[in-house]
Backbone bond lengths (Angstrom), bond angles and torsions (degrees), N, CA, C in turn:
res aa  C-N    CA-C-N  psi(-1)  N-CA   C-N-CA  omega(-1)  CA-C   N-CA-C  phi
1 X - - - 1.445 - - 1.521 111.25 -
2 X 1.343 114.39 -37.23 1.749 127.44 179.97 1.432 103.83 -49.87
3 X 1.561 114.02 -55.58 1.261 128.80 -171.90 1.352 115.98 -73.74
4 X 1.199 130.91 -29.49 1.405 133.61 136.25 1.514 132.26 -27.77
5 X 0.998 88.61 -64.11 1.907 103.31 -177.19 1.731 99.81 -75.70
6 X 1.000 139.25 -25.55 1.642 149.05 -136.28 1.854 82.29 -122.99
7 X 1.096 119.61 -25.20 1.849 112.27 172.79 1.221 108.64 -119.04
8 X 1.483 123.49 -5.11 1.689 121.43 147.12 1.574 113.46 -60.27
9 X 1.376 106.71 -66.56 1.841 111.42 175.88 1.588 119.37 -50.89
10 X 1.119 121.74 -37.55 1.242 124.43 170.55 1.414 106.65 -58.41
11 X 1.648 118.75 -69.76 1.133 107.39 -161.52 1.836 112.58 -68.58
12 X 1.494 126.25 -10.08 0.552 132.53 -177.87 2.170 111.88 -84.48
13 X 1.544 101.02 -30.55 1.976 110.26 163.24 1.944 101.19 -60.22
14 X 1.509 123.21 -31.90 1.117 129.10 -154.04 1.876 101.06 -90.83
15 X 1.062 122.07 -10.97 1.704 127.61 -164.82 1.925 84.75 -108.66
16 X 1.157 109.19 -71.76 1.574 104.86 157.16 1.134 138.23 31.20
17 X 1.792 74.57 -104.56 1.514 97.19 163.98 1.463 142.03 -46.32
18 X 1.253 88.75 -71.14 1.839 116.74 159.64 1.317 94.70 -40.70
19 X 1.252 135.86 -66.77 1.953 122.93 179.02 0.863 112.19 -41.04
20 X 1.417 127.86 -47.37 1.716 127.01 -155.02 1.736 87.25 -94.54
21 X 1.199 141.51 -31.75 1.483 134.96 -170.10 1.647 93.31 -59.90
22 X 1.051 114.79 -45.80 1.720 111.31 -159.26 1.814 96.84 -99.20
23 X 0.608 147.71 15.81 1.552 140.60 177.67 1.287 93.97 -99.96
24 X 1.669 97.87 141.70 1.644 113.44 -170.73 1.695 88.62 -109.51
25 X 1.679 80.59 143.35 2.094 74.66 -178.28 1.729 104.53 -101.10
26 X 1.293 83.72 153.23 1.307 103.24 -177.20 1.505 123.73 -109.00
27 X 1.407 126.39 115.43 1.806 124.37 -169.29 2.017 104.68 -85.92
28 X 0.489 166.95 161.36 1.633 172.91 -76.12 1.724 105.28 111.60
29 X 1.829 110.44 101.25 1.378 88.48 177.41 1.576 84.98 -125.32
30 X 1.426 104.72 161.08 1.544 123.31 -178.98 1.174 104.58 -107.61
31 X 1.654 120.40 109.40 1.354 111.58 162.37 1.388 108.69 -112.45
32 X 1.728 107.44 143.76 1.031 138.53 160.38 1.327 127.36 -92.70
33 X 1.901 119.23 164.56 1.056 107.15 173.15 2.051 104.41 -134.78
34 X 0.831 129.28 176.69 1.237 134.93 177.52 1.609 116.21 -148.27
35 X 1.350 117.49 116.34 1.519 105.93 -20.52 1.382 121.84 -75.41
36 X 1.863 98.15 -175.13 1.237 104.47 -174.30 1.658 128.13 -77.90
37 X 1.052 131.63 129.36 1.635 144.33 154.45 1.389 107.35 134.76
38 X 1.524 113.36 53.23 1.700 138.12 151.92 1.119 98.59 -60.44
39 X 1.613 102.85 152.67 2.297 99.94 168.53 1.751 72.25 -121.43
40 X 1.545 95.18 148.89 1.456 111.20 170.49 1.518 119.37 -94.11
41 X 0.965 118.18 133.50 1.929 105.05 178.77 1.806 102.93 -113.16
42 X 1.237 105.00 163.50 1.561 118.72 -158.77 1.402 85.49 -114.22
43 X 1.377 162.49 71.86 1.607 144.61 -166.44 1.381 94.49 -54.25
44 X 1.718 137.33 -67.25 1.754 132.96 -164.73 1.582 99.03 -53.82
45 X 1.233 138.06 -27.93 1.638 122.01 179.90 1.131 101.24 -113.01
46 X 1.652 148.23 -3.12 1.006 149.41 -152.33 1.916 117.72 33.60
47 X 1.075 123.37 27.62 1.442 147.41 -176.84 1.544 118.56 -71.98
48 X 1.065 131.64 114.14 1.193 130.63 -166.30 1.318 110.74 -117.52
49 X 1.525 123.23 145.41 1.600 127.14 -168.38 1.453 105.58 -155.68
50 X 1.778 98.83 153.36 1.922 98.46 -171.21 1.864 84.49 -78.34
51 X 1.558 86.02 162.60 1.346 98.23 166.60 1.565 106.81 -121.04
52 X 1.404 112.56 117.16 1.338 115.69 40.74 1.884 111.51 -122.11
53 X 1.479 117.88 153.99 1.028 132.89 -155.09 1.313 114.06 -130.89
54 X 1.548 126.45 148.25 1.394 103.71 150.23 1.614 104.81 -134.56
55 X 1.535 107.43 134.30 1.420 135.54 177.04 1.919 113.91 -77.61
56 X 1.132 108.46 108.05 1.587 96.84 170.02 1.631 111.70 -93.18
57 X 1.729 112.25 166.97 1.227 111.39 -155.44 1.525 76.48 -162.95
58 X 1.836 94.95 141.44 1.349 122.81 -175.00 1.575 96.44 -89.33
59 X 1.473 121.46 138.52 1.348 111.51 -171.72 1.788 91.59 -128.92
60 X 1.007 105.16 135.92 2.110 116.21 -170.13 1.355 93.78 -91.35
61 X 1.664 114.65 175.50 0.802 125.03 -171.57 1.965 114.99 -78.81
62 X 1.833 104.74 -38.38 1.081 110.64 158.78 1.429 127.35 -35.26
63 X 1.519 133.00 -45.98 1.355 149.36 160.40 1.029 115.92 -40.32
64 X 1.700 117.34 -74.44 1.363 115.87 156.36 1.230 134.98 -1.92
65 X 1.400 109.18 -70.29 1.928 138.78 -168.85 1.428 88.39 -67.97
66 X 1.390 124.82 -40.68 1.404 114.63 -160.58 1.575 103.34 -80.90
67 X 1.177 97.49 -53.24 2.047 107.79 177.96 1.487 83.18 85.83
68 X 1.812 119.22 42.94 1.319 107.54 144.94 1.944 92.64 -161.42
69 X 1.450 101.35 166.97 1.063 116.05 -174.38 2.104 107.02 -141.59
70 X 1.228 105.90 132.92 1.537 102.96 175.52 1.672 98.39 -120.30
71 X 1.530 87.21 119.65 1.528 104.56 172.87 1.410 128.58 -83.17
72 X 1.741 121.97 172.81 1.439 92.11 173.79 1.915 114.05 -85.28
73 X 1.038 107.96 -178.92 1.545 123.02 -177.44 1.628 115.68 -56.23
74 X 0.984 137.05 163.70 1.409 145.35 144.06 1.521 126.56 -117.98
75 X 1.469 111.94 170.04 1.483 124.63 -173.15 1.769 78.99 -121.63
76 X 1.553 103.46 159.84 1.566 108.37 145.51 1.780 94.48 -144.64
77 X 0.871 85.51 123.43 1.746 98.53 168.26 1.771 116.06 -109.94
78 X 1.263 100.42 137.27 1.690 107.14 -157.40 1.524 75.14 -111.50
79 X 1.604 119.08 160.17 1.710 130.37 160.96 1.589 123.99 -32.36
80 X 1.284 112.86 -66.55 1.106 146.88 137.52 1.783 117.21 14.16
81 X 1.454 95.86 -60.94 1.739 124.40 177.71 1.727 111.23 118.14
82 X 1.427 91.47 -28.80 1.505 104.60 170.24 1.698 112.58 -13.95
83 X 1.029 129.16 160.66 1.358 128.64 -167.47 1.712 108.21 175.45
84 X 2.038 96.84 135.07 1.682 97.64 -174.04 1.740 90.89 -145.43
85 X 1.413 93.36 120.33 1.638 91.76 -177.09 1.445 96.15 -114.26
86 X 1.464 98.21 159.55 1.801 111.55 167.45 1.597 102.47 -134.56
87 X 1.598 129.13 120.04 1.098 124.21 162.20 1.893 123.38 -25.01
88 X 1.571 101.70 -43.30 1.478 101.55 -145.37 1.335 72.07 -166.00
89 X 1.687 83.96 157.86 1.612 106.43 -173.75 1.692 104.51 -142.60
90 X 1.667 95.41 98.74 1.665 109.99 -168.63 1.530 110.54 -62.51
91 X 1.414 163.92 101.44 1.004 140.17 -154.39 1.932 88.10 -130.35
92 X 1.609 102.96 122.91 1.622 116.04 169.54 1.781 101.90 -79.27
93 X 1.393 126.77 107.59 1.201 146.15 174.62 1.998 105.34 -55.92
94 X 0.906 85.19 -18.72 1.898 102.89 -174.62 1.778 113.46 -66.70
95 X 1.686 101.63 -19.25 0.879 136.00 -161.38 1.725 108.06 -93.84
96 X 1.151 123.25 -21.41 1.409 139.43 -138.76 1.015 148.82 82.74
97 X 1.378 145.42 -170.72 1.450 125.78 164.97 1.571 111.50 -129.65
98 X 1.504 100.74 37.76 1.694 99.13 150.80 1.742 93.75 -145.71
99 X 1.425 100.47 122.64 1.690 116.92 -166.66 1.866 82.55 -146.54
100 X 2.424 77.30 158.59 1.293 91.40 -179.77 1.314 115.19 -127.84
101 X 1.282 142.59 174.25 1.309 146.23 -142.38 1.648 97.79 -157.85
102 X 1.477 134.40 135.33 1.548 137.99 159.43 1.550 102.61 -132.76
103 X 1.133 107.29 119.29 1.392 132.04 125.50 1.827 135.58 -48.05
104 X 1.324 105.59 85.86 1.386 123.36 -164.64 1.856 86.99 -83.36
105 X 1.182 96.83 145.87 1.758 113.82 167.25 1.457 99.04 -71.58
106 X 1.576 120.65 137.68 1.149 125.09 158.10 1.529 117.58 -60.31
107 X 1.134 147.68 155.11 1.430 139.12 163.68 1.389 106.73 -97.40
108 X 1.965 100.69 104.93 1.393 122.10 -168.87 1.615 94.81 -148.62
109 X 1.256 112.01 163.20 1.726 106.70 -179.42 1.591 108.15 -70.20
110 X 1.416 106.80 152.46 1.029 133.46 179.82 1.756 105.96 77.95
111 X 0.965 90.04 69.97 1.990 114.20 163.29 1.065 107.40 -82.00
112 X 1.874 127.49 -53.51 1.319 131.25 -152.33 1.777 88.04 -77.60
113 X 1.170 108.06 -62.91 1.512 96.30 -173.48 2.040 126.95 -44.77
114 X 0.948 85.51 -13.47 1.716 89.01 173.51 1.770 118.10 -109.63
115 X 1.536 98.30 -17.87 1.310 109.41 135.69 1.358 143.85 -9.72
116 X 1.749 85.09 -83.53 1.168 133.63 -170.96 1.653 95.67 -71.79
117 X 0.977 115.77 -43.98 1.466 115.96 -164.58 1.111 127.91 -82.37
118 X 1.825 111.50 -30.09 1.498 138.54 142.49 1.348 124.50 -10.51
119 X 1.775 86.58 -60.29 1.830 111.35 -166.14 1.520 106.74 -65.76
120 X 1.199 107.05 -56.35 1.838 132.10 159.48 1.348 111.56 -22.20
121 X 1.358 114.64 -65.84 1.382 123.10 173.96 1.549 120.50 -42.02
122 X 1.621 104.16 -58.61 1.388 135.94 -164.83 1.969 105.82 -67.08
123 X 1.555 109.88 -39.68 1.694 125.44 178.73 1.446 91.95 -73.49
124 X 1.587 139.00 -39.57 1.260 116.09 -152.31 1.566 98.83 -90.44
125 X 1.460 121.74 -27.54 1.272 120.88 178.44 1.222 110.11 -78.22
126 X 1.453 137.11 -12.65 1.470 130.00 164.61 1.637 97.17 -62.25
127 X 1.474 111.23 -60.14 1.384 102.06 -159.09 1.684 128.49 -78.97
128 X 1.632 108.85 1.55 1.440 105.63 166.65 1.967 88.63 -90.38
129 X 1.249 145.99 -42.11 1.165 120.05 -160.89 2.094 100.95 -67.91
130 X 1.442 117.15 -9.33 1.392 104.78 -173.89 1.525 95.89 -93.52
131 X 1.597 124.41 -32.91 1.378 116.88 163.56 1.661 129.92 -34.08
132 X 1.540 107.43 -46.11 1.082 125.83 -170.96 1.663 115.57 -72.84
133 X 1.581 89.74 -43.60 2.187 98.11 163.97 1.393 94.65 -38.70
134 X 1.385 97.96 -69.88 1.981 103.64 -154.35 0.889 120.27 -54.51
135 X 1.447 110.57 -21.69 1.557 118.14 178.56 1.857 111.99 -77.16
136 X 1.601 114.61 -41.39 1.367 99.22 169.85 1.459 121.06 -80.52
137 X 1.791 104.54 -10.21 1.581 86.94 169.96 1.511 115.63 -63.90
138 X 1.554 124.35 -41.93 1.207 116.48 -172.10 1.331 119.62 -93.37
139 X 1.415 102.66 36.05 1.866 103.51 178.22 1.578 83.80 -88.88
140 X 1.604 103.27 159.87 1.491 111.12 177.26 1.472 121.13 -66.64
141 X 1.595 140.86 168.94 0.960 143.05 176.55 2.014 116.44 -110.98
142 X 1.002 108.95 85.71 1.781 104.38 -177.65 1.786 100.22 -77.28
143 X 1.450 84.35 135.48 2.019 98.63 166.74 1.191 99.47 -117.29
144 X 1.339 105.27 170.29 1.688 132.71 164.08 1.232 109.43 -157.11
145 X 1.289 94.03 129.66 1.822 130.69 -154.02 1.394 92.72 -87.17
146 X 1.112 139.18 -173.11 1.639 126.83 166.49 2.050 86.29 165.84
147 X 1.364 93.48 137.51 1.548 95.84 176.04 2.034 95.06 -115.67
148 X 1.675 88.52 143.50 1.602 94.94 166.72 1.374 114.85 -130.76
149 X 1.132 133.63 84.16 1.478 135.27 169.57 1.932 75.43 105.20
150 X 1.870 92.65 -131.25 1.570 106.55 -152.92 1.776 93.94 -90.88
151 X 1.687 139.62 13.88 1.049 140.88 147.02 1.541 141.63 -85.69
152 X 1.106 108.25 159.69 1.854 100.39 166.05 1.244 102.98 -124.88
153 X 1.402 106.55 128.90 1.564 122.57 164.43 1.724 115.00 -76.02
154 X 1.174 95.01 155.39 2.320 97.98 170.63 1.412 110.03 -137.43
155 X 0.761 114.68 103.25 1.942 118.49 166.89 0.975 121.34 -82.13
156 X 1.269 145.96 136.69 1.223 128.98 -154.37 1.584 96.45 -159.30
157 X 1.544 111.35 124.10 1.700 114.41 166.36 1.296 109.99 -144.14
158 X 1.452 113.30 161.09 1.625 117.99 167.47 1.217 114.19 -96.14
159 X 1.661 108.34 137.15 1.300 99.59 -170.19 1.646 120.58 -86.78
């Protein structure tokens, strides 16, 4: 039986491996902004994203070895015009491969207006997640009745 179980685990360290040999890793970074409702710009793809976001990134084997990776740059642009760039985005792999990133507002005029715009952001996402309650409260309710011996059962889900 030892020898059984002892060439299950093996062959099972051996599938593993071979999985983890061929899997390409993948980095996941979350950027934020402060405050919130910056649009991020990509300048090398010209690609634009709400902030906050998260960008995945193919990480090589070279990266790996290093236990670092340099990404490309970002823009964050606040309403406002406000603006916070970083050439490059140093990321220590040592760290994991889901990390986060903030974009702080420079202190330049028009704070209150992005502020202001923050808050905006922050009221409309309260009120689609309270939309969405109301919406499964008033989705319908289906039962099924079901008799077992001298009882009746009810199951009951929304569809």
């Amino acid at each position: 039986m030892a020898s059984d179980w002892q060439s299950a685990a093996r062959a099972v360290s051996v599938m593993m491996a071979m999985a983890l040999a061929g899997c390409a890793h993948q980095l996941a970074v979350t950027y934020s902004c402060d405050p919130p409702g910056a649009t991020l710009f990509e300048p090398t793809t010209g690609q634009s994203f709400p902030c906050p976001t998260t960008l995945y990134y193919e990480i090589n084997q070279a990266q790996l070895n290093q236990h670092a990776a340099t990404l490309s740059g970002l823009t964050a642009r606040w309403v406002s015009g406000a603006t916070k760039s970083v050439p490059q985005v140093n990321v220590n792999l040592g760290n994991g491969f889901s990390q986060q990133m903030t974009f702080v507002r420079p202190l330049v005029p028009g704070a209150q207006i992005d502020a202001n715009y923050a808050l905006g952001v922050q009221r409309n996402r309260i009120m689609e997640e309270r939309n969405a309650i109301m919406q499964r409260r008033n989705d319908p309710v289906q039962c099924i009745k079901y008799p077992i011996g001298t009882r009746i059962y009810t199951q009951c889900s929304r569809e």
